[in-house]
C-alpha positions in Angstrom: -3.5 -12.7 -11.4 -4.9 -12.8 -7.9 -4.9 -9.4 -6.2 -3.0 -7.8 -3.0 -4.4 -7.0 -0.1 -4.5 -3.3 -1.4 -6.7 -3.8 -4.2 -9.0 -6.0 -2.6 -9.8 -3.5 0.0 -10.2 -0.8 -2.5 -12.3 -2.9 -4.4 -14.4 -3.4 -1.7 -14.9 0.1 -0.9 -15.6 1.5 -4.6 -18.7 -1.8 -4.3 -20.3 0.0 -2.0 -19.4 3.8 -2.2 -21.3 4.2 -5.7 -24.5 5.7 -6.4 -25.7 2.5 -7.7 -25.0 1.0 -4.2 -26.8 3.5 -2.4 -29.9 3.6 -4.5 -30.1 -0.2 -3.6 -29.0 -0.3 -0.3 -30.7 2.9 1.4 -33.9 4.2 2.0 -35.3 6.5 -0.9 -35.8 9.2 1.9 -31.8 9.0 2.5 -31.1 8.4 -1.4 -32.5 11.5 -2.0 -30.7 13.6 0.9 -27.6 12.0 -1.3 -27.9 13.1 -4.5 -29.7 16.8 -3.4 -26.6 17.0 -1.3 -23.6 16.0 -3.1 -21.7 18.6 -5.8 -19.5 18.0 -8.8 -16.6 20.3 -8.5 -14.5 20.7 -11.8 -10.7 21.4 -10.7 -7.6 22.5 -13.0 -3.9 21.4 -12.3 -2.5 23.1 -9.4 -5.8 24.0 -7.6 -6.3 23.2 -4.1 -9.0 20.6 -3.3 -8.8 21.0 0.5 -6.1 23.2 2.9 -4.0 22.3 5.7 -5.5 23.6 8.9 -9.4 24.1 7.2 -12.4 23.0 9.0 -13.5 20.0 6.5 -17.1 21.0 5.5 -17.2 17.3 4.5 -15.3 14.8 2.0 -14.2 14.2 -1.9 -14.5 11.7 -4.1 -12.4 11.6 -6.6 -13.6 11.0 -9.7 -11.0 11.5 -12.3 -7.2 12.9 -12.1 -4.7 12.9 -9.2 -4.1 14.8 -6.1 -0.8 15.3 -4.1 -1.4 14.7 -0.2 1.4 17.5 1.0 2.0 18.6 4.4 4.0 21.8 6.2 7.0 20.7 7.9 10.0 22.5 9.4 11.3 25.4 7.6 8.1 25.5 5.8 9.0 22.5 3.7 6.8 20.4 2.0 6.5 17.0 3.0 4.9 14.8 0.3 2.4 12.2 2.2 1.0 10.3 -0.7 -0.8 10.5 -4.1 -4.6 10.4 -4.6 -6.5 9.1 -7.7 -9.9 7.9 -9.5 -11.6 6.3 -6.8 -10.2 7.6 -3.6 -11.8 9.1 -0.5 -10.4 12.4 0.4 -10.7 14.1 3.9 -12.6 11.3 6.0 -10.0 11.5 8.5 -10.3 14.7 10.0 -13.9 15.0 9.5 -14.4 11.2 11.5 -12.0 12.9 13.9 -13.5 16.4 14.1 -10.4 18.0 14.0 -8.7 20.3 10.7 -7.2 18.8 7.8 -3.7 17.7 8.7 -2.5 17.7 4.7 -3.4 19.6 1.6 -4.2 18.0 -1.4 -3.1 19.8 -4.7 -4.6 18.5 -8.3 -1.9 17.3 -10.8 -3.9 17.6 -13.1 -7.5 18.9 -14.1 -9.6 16.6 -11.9 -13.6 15.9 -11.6 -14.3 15.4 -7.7 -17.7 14.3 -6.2 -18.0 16.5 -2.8 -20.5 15.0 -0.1 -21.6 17.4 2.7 -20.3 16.3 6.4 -23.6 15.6 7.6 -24.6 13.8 4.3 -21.5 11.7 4.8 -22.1 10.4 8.6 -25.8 9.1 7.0 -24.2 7.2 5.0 -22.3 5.5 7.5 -25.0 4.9 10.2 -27.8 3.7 7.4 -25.5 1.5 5.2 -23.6 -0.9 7.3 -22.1 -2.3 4.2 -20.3 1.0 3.7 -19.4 1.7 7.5 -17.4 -1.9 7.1 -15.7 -1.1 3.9 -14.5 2.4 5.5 -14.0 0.3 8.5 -11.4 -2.2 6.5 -10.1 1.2 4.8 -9.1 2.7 7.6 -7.1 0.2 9.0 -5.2 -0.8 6.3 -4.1 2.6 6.4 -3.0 2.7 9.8 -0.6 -0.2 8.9 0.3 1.4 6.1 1.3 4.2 8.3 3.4 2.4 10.7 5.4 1.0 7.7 6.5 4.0 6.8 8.4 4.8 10.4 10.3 2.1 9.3 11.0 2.8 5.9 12.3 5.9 6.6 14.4 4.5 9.8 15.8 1.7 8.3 16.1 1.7 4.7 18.8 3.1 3.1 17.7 5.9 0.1 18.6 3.3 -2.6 16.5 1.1 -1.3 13.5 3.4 -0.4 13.5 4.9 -4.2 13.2 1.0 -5.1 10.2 0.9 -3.3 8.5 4.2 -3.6 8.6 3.4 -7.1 7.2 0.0 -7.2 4.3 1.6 -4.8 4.0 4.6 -7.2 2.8 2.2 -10.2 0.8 -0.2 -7.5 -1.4 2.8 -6.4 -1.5 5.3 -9.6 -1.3 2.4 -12.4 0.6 2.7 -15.7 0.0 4.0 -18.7 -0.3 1.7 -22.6 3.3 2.2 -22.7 4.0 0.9 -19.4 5.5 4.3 -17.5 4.0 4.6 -14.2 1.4 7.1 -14.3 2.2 10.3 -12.9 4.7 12.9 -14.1 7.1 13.8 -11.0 9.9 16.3 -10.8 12.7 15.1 -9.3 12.7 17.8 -6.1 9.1 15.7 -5.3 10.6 12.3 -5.9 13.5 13.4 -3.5 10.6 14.6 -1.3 8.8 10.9 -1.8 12.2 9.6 -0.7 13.3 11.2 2.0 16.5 12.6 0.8 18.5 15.6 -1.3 16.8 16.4 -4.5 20.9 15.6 -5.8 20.7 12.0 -4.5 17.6 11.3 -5.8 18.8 12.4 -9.4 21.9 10.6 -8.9 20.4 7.6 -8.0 17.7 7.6 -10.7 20.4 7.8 -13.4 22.3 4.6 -11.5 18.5 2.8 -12.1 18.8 4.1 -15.4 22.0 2.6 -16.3 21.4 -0.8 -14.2 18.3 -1.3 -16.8 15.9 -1.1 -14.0 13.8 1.7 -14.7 13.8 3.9 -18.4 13.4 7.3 -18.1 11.7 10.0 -20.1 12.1 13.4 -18.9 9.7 13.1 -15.9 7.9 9.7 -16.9 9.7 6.5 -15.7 8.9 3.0 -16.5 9.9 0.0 -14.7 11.3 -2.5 -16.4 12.8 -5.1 -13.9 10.1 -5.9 -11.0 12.0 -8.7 -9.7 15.4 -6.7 -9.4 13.5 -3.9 -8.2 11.7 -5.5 -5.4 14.7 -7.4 -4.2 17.1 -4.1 -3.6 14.0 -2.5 -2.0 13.3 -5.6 0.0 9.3 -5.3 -0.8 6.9 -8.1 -1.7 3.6 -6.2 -3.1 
């Protein structure tokens, strides 16, 4: 099974951002600023791993769990951005860009995250050119990523946005042995994913229940028609 575009770049990046990597590819004088200035941080469900509007002191890797990217809208509402998990960079945005974090990122659940100083973190970039392209080729996919989403919330209809929010859901957080994508989501954060009432997104999730697209167990869902899926939420990945 070949993989998509997504993969491959993360793929890429996790090649190179690895302590193995860096032992091979930098100097011992800037291996060892690496290791004496990186920290393990231990998180439990619910903790914050950075705040909206905080100075980043420098970024997280995340070594095990999942993190919800959530940001302050109108009314004080919470506008879920994206999910984070085993293997993502957290917070090299608004450090690259010297400006606050734009997003908090909560832990679903207890989480082991690799935290590498600011300063620690630019090194990297300017002595391993290997991992400056990688972030490089990160970066921009994201951007793209980005500008789909103005359309998908201007021109899909909510049917066909839960389609695909699901289908991305089990692309980027995988699935579990019984096949349910996973990440345990109440349906007020699915509605939140969506775009739409939390009432129309539990509607709607019992109408994919009943067309034998998706099975359900109390927050767990499983796909179980791709092809059907893909086609109402007009999506190729």
């Amino acid at each position: 099974m070949s993989l998509t575009k997504f993969q491959k770049i993360e793929t890429a990046f996790l090649k190179v951002f690895n302590e193995k990597s860096f032992k091979e590819n930098l100097s011992k004088a800037d291996f060892d600023k690496y290791l004496q200035g990186k920290e393990v941080l231990y998180l439990s469900k619910g903790e914050t791993v950075i705040e909206e509007g905080d100075f980043p002191k420098g970024v997280y890797f995340i070594d095990k769990g999942t993190t919800k990217l959530s940001k302050t809208g109108f009314y004080k509402k919470e506008q879920i951005l994206r999910f984070c998990k085993e293997g993502d960079l957290v917070g090299y945005r608004s450090l690259l860009c010297d400006e606050p974090f734009g997003a908090t990122a909560e832990a679903m659940d207890d989480m082991e995250i690799t935290f590498v100083p600011a300063d620690v973190f630019i090194h990297l970039l300017e002595a391993d050119s290997k991992l400056a392209y990688a972030m490089l080729q990160k970066i921009a996919y994201e951007l793209g990523e980005a500008s789909k989403t103005i359309t998908f919330l201007a021109q899909k209809t909510v049917r066909e946005r839960l389609a695909e929010v699901l289908l991305l859901l089990e692309q980027k957080i995988g699935t579990d042995p019984e096949g349910f994508i996973n990440i345990s989501l109440t349906r007020e954060e699915i509605a939140n994913l969506v775009g739409t009432a939390t009432e129309s997104a539990i509607r709607l999730i019992s109408e994919f229940k009943q067309d034998e697209l998706i099975l359900v167990d109390g927050r767990n869902i499983k796909i179980l028609n791709h092809d059907k899926l893909k086609k109402l939420g007009h999506v190729s990945i």
